[in-house]
C-alpha positions as CSV (number, residue, x, y, z in Angstrom):
1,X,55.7,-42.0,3.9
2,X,55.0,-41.4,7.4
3,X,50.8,-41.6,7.0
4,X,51.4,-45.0,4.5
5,X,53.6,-46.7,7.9
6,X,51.2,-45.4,10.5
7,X,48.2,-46.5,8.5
8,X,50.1,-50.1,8.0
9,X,50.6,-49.8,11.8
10,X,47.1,-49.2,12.5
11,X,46.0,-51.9,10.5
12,X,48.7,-54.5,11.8
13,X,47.4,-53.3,15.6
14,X,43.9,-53.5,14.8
15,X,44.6,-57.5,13.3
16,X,46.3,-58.3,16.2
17,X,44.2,-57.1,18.4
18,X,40.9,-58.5,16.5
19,X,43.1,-61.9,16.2
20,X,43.2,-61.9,20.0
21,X,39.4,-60.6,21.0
22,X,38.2,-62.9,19.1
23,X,40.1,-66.3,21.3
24,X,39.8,-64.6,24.1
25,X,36.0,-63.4,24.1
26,X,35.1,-67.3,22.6
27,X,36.7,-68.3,26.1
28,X,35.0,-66.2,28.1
29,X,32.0,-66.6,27.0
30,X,32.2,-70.7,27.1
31,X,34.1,-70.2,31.0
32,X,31.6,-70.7,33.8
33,X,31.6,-67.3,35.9
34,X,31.3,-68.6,39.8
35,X,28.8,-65.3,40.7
36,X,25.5,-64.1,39.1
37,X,26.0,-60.3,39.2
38,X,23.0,-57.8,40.1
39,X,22.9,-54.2,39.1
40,X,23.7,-51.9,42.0
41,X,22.3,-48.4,41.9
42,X,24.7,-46.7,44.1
43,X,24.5,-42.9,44.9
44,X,27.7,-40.9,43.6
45,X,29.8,-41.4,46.9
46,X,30.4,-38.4,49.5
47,X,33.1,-35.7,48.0
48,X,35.8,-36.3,50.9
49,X,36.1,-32.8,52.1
50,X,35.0,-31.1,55.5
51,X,35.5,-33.9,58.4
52,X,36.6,-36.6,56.0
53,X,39.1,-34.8,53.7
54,X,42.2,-36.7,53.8
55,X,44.9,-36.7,56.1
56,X,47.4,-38.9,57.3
57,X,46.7,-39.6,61.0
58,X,46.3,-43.9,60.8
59,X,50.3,-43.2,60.1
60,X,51.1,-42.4,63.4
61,X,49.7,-45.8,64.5
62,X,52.1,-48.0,65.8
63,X,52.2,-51.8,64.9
64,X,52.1,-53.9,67.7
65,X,52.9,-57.7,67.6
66,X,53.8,-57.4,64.3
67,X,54.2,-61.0,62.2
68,X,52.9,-62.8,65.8
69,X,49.4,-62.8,64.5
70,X,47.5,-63.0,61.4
71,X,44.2,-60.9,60.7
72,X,43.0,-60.2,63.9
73,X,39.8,-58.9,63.2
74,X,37.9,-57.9,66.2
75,X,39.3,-57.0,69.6
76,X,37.6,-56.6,72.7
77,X,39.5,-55.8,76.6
78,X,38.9,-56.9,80.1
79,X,40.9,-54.7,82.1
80,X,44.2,-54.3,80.1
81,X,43.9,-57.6,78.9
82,X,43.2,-57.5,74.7
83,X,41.4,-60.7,73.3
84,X,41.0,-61.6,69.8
85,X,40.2,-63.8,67.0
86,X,42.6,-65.0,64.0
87,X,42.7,-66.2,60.7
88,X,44.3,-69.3,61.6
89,X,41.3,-70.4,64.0
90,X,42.4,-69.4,67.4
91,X,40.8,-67.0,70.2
92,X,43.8,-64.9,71.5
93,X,44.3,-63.4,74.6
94,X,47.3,-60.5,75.4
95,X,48.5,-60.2,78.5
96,X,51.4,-57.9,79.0
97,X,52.4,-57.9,75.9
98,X,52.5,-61.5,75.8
99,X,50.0,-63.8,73.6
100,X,48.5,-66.5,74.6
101,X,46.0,-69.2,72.8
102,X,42.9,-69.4,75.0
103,X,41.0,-71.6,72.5
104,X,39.8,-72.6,69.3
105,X,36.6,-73.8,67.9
106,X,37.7,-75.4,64.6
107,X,40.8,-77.8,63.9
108,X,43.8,-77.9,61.9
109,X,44.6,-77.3,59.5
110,X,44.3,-73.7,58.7
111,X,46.0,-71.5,56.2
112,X,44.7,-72.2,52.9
113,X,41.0,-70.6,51.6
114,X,40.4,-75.0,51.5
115,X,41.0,-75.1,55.4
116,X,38.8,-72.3,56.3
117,X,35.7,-74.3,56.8
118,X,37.0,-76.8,59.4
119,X,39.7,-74.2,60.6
120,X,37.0,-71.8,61.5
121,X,37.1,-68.0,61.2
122,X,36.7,-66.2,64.7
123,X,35.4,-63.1,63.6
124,X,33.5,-60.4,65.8
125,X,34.3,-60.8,69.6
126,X,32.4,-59.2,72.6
127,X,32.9,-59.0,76.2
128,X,29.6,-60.6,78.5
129,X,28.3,-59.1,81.6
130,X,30.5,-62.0,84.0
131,X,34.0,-60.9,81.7
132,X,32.9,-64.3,79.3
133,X,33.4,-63.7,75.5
134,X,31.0,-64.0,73.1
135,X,32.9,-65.1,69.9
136,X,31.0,-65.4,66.6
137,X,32.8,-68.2,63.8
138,X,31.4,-67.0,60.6
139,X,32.0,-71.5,60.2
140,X,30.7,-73.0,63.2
141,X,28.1,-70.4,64.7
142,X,28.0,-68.2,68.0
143,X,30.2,-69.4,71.2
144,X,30.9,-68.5,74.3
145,X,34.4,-68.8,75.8
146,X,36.0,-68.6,79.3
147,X,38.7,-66.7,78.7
148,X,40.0,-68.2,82.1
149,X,39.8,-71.9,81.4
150,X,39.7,-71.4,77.3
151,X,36.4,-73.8,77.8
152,X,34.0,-72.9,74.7
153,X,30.1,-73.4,74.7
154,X,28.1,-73.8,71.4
155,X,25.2,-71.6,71.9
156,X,23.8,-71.7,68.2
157,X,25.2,-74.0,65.5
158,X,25.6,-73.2,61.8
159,X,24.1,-76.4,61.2
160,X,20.5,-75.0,62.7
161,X,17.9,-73.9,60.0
162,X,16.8,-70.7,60.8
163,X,13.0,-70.3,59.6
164,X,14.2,-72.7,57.2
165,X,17.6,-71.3,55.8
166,X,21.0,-72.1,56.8
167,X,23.5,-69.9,58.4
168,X,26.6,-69.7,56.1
169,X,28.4,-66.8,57.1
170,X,27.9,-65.5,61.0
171,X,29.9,-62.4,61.3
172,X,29.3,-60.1,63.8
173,X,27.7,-59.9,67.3
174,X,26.7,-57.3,70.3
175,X,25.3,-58.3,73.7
176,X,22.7,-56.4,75.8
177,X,24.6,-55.3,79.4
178,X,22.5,-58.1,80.9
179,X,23.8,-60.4,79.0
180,X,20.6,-62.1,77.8
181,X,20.3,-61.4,74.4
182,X,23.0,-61.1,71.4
183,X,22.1,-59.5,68.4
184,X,24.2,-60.9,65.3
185,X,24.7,-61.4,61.5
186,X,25.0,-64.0,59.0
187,X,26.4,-62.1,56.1
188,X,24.9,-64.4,53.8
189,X,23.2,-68.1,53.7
190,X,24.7,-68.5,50.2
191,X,28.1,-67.1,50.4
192,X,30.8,-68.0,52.7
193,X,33.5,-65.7,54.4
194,X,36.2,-67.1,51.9
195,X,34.1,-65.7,49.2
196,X,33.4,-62.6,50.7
197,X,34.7,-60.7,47.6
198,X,31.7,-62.6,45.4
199,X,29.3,-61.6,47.9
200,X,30.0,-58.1,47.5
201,X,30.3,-58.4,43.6
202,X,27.4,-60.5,42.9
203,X,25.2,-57.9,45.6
204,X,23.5,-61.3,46.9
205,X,20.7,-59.9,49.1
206,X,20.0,-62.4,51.4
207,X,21.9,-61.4,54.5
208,X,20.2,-61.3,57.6
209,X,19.8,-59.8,61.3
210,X,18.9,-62.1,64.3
211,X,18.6,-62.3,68.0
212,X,19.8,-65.0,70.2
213,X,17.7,-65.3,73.6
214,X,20.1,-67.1,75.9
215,X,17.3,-67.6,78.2
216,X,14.9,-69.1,76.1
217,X,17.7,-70.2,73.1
218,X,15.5,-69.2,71.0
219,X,16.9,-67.3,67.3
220,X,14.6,-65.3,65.9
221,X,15.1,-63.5,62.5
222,X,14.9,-59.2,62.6
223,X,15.8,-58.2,59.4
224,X,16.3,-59.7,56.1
225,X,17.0,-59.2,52.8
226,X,20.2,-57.5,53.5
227,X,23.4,-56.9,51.3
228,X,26.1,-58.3,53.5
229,X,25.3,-57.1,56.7
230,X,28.7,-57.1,58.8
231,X,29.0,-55.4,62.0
232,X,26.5,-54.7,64.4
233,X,26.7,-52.5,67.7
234,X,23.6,-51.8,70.1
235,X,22.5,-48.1,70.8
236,X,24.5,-46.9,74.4
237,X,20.3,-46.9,75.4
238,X,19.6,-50.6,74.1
239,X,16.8,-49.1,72.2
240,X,18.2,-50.1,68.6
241,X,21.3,-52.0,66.9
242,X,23.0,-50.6,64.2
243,X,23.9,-53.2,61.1
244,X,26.7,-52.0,58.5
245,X,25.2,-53.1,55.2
246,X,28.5,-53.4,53.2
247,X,27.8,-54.2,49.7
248,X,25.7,-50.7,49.9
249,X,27.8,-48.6,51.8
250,X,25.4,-47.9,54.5
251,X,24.1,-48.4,58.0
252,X,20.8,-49.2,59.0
253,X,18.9,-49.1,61.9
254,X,16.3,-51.4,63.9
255,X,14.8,-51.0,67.1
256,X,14.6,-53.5,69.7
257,X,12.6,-51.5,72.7
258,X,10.5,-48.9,73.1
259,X,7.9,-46.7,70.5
260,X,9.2,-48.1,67.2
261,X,9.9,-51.8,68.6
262,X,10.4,-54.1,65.2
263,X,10.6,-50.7,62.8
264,X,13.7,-50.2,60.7
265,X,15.1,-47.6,59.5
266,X,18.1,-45.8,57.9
267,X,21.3,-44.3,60.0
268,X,23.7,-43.3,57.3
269,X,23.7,-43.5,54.0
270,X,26.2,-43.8,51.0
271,X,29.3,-43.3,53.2
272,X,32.8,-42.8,51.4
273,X,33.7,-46.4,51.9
274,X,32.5,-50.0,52.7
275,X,31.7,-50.0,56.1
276,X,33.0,-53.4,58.5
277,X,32.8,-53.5,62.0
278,X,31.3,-50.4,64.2
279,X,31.7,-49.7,67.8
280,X,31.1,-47.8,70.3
281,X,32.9,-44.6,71.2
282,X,33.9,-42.6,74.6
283,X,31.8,-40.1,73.4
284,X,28.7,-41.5,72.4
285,X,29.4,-41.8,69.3
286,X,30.5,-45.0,67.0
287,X,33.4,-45.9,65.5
288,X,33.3,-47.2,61.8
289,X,36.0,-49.1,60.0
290,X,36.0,-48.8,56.7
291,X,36.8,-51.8,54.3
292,X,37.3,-50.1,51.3
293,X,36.8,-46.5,50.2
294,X,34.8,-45.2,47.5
295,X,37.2,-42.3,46.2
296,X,35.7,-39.4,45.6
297,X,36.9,-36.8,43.5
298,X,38.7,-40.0,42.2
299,X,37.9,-43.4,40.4
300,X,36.1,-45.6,42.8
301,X,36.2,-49.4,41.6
302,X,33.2,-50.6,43.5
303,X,31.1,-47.7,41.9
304,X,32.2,-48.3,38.3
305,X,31.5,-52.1,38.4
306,X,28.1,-51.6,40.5
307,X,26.0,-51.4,37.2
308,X,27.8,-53.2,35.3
309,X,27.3,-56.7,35.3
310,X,29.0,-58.1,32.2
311,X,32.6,-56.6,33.5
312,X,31.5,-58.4,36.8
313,X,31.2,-61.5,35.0
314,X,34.2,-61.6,32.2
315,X,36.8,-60.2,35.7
316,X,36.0,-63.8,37.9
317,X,35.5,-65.8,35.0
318,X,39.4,-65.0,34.3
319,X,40.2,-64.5,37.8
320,X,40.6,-65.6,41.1
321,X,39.2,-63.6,44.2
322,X,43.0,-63.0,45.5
323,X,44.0,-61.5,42.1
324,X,41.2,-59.1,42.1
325,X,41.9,-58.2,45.5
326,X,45.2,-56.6,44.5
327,X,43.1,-54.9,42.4
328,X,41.6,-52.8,45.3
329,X,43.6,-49.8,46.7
330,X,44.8,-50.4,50.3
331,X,43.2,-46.9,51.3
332,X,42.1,-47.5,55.1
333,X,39.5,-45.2,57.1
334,X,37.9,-45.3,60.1
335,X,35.2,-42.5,61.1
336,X,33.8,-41.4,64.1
337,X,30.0,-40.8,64.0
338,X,28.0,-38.8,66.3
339,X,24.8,-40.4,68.2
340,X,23.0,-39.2,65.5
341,X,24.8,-40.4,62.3
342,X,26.8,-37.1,61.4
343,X,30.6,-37.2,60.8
344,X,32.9,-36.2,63.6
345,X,36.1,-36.6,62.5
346,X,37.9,-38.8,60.3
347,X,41.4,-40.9,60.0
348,X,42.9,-42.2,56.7
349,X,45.9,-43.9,55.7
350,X,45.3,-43.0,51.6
351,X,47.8,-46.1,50.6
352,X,47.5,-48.0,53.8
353,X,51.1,-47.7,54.4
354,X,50.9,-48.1,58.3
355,X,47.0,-49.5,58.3
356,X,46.5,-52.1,55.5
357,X,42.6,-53.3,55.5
358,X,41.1,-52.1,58.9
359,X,38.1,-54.0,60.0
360,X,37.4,-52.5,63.6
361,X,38.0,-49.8,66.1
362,X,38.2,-50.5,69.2
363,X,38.5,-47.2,71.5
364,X,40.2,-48.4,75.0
365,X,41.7,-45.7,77.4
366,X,42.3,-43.2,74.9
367,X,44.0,-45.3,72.4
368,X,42.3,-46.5,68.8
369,X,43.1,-50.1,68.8
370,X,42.8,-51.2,65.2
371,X,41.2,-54.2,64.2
372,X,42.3,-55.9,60.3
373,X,40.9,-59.2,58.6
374,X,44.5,-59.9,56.5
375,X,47.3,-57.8,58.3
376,X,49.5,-59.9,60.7
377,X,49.7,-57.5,63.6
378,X,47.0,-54.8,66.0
379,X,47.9,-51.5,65.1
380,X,47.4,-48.7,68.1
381,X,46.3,-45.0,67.7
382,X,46.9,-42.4,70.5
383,X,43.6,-40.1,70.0
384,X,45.6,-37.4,72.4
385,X,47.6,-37.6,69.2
386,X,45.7,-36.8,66.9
């Protein structure tokens, strides 16, 4: 009796579940899907042991400002003062623990992915030689802002062709000492930062480095060709900038002075996450915030859909990009690398209980200030601590 009702069950199921594919794959296939998916080769990522097995030293972060501010993605210091930018459009400054609105490039209203373009995004922040900031608005192009008078200065507009293709996405920027030139990315002249999640899931490959000369205000192109380049940093020497390429979990390398002037190479490769901003650190080193991670032992998302194309296609054809993002673990990691590229030590927060979606680490007077794209509040890391 029992094999007659499982067989009848197995058959009912199968029915079902035919009477359902059938609807739902006649759907998909007739839905547009918003991204044109590449095949990613991706190397199996790092095992996490050695430096980067996981601990739980983001935890003993402390939130600061908590629910005051909303994704504050890049932080930079002059003297004890901490500046940022937000998702809401505005260039922050804290002063005693007290924050401020210094300016904003956009207008209201902000809040909704609709708003973003006219809202702007602040996104990487430096500090210039005379204590002005440099912001970059992956919307409205590199500024420069007095963080006295809160007066900003267009110095290169998104609405500039560069050798003839149009800056969609700035994201990230690092000035010589001088001052003179700034290095900087546009993540993508196709994508922008709202759909950051289809850039990284279509593997679009036209991000690009570029130099700013604020002498002659001229922009010329370095690199191209890139897979979301995000953050840059220049060598402690000024010899060669490092740009996190995102989509391929890696870090690349071109010099700007000296022997190999205009060569490119490769810094790190397939690292144990998606790598955002970089920074430098107090001891020579860089500091890497991580994204996402690529889990490994573990099932690593990224890695399972990188070759597979179809899945791509059928997940945003059914979804929106803030659906899938629940999707991703909230694992956050930030690594220290030496001069060279090597692991020194890393942090993790395995279900980002503290740290939720770290973008930046910004090392000032022996604290980790911690940098995040969604969170609404700077999270602080004693290093003495850890």
């Amino acid at each position: 009796g029992s094999t007659y009702s499982s067989k009848v069950f197995r058959v009912t199921f199968l029915t079902l579940a035919a009477s359902l594919t059938v609807p739902l794959l006649g759907v998909t296939v007739l839905l547009d899907c918003p991204i044109d998916p590449q095949p990613l080769s991706l190397k199996e990522p790092p095992l996490l042991t050695g430096v980067l097995e996981p601990n739980i030293e983001l935890r003993k972060a402390e939130r600061l400002w908590e629910n005051q501010l909303v994704g504050p993605e890049s932080i930079v210091n002059i003297g004890d003062v901490l500046f940022t930018g937000t998702a809401d459009g505005k260039i922050i400054k804290i002063e005693d623990g007290e924050i401020q609105t210094i300016a904003r490039i956009g207008r209201g209203p902000c809040g909704t992915r609709e708003d973003e373009p006219t809202c702007g995004r602040p996104l990487g922040i430096r500090v210039g030689p005379n204590n002005t900031l440099f912001v970059a608005d992956a919307y409205y192009g590199l500024y420069e802002v007095n963080p006295g008078t809160g007066e900003t200065k267009m110095l290169v507009s998104t609405k500039t062709l560069i050798e003839g293709q149009k800056l969609s996405f700035v994201n990230d920027l690092t000035v010589t000492r001088d001052g003179r030139k700034i290095y900087f990315t546009d993540s993508s002249s196709k994508w922008q930062r709202r759909d950051y999640l289809f850039l990284i899931m279509e593997g679009t490959d036209d991000g690009r480095l570029l130099e700013y000369d604020r002498v002659t205000k001229e922009v010329k192109v370095l690199m191209m060709g890139l897979r979301f380049p995000n953050g840059v940093q220049l060598s402690p020497a000024e010899d060669f900038v490092l740009v996190q390429e995102t989509t391929m979990a890696r870090i690349r390398r071109y010099y700007v002075s000296g022997l190999m002037k205009g060569g490119a190479d490769m810094f790190v490769e397939n690292m144990p996450g998606l790598p955002d901003n970089i920074r430098l650190s107090s001891s020579g080193g860089y500091w890497v915030a991580m994204s996402a991670v690529r889990p490994n032992p573990g099932f690593s998302l990224l890695d399972f859909l990188s070759e597979k194309p179809w899945i791509k296609r059928m997940i945003f054809k059914l979804l929106s990009q803030e659906t899938v993002m629940k999707f991703v673990p909230k694992y956050s990691l930030v690594v220290e690398l030496s001069e060279t590229g090597s692991y020194r030590r890393s942090f993790h927060d395995p279900n980002g209980v503290t740290v939720a979606y770290v973008s930046e680490a910004h090392e000032h007077n022996g604290y980790l200030y911690l940098g995040s794209f969604r969170s609404p509040f700077i999270c602080r890391l004693n290093l003495q601590h850890v």
